[in-house]
C-alpha positions in Angstrom: 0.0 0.0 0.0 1.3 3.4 -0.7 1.7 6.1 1.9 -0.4 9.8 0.8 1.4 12.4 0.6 1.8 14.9 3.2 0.4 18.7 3.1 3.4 19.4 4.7 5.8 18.7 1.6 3.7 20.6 -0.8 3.5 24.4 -2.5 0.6 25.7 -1.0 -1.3 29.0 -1.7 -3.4 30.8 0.1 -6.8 33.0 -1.4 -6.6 37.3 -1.0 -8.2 39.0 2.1 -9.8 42.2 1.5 -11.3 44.2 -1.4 -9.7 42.2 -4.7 -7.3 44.8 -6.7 -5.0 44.1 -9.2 -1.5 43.1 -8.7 0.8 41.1 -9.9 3.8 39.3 -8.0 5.3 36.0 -7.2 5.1 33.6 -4.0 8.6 32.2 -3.1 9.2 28.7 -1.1 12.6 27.8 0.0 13.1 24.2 -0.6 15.5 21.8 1.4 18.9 21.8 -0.5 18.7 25.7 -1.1 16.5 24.9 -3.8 14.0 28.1 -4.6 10.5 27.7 -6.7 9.0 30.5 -7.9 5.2 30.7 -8.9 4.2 34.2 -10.5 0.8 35.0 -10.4 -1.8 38.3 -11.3 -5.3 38.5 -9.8 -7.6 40.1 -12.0 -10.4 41.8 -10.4 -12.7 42.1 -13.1 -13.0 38.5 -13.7 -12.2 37.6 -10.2 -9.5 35.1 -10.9 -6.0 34.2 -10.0 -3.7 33.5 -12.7 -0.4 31.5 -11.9 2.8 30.5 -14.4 5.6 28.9 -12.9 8.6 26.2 -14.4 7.8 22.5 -14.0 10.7 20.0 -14.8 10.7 20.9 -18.9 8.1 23.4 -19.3 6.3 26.3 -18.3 2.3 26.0 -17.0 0.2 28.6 -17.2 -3.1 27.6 -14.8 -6.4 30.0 -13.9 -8.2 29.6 -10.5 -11.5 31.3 -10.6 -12.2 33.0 -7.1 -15.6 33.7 -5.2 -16.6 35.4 -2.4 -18.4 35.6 0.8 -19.0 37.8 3.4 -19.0 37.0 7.1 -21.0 37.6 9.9 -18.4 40.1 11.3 -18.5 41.8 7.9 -16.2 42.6 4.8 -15.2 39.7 2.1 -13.7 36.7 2.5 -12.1 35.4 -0.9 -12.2 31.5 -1.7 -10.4 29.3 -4.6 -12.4 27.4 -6.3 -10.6 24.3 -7.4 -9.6 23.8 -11.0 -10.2 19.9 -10.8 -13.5 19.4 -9.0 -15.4 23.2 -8.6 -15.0 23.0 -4.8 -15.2 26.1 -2.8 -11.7 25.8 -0.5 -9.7 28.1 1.4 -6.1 26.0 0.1 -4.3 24.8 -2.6 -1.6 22.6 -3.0 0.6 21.6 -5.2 3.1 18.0 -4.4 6.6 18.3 -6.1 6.3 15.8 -8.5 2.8 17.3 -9.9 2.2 19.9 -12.4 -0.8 22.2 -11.0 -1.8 23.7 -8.1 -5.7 21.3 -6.9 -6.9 20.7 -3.4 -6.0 18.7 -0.8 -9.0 15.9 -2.0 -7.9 16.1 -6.0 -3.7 15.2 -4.8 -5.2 12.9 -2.0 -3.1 14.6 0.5 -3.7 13.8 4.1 -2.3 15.8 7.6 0.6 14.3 9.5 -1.6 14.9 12.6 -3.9 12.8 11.1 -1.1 10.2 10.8 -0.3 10.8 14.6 -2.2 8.2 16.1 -0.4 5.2 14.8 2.4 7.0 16.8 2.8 5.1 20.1 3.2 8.3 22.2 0.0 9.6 21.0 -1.5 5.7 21.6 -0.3 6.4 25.3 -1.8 9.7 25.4 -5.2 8.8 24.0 -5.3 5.7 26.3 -4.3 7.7 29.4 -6.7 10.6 28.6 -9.8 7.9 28.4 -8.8 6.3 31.6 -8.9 10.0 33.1 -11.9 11.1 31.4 -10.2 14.1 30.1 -9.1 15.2 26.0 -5.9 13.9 24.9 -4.4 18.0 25.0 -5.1 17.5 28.3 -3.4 15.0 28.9 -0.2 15.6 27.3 0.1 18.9 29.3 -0.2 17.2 32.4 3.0 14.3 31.6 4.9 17.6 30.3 4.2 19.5 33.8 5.1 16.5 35.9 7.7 14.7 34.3 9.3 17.4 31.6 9.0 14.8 28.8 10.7 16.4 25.8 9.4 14.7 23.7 5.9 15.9 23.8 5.2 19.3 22.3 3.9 22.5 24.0 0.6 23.5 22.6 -0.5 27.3 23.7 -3.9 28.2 23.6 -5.6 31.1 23.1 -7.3 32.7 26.0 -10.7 33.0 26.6 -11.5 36.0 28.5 -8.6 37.5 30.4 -11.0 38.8 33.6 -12.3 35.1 33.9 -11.0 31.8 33.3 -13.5 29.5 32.0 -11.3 26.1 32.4 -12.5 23.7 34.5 -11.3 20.0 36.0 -8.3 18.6 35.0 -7.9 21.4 32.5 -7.8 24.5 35.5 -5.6 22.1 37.2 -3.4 21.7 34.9 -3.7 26.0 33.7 -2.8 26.8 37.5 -0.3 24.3 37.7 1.3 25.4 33.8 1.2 29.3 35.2 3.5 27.8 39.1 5.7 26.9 36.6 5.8 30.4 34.7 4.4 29.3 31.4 2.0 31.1 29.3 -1.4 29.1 28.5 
């Protein structure tokens, strides 16, 4: 069977915020092995649509992602690609290495290392230990890093709720109180 590819490794590109103008200018990703890849692109407004040319192994592709908009509750537009392949509204796209245009995560049949996380046998540990306690797996991975300063488990920050009140409770308070003895920020 043959592992998906990763998010992670790919070129990925990201839709305008704000009013749509005109422009035209490149995105830049520095590759392991100093390599650079370019990817120019223009946005034109009147058609509402991104237009990319970048080099691909022997050639030059030329590639037009139509965009659409909403607008959110909180107000002003929020721009959207919609995919070349399949017409899906998205808010990403990628583009592997060894591919030639720029689709969605579903059209490369890309998956998330986090999603590949549970086959690790830390995070087996941490789900297991999290059930037994009746608390989330975050949880529970900041309690072993406050008691036994694991390294190898990650800090995760989150934001705060309301700064006047804190609306943790349980293990999670415990562990907020316990994180703040210690002098870190959660």
């Amino acid at each position: 069977m043959q592992r998906k590819q990763r998010v992670e490794n790919c070129l990925v590109i990201g839709p305008p915020r704000g009013p749509l103008h005109d422009v035209a200018d490149a995105f830049l990703w520095l590759l392991p092995e100093e390599i650079v890849k370019i990817v120019e692109y223009s946005i034109f407004a009147a058609y509402s649509e991104l237009r990319l040319r970048y080099y691909h192994k022997d050639g030059i592709f030329e590639q037009e992602i139509p965009l659409v908009n909403t607008t959110p509750n909180y107000g002003g537009t929020r721009w959207w690609f919609l995919c070349p392949k399949c017409s899906l509204r998205i808010s990403r796209l990628y583009k592997p290495l060894d591919a030639c245009y720029f689709f969605c995560r579903h059209c490369h049949d890309l998956t998330y290392t986090s999603a590949q996380m549970s086959r690790d046998s830390t995070q087996k540990f941490l789900q297991a230990t999290a059930r037994d306690l009746g608390v989330t797996t975050r949880e529970a991975r900041r309690w072993f890093e406050l008691n036994y300063d694991t390294p190898c488990i990650q800090e995760v920050q989150r934001p705060i709720i309301n700064k006047g009140r804190d609306r943790r409770t349980g293990l999670a308070l415990m562990v907020t109180k316990l994180a703040r003895t210690k002098g870190l920020s959660v």
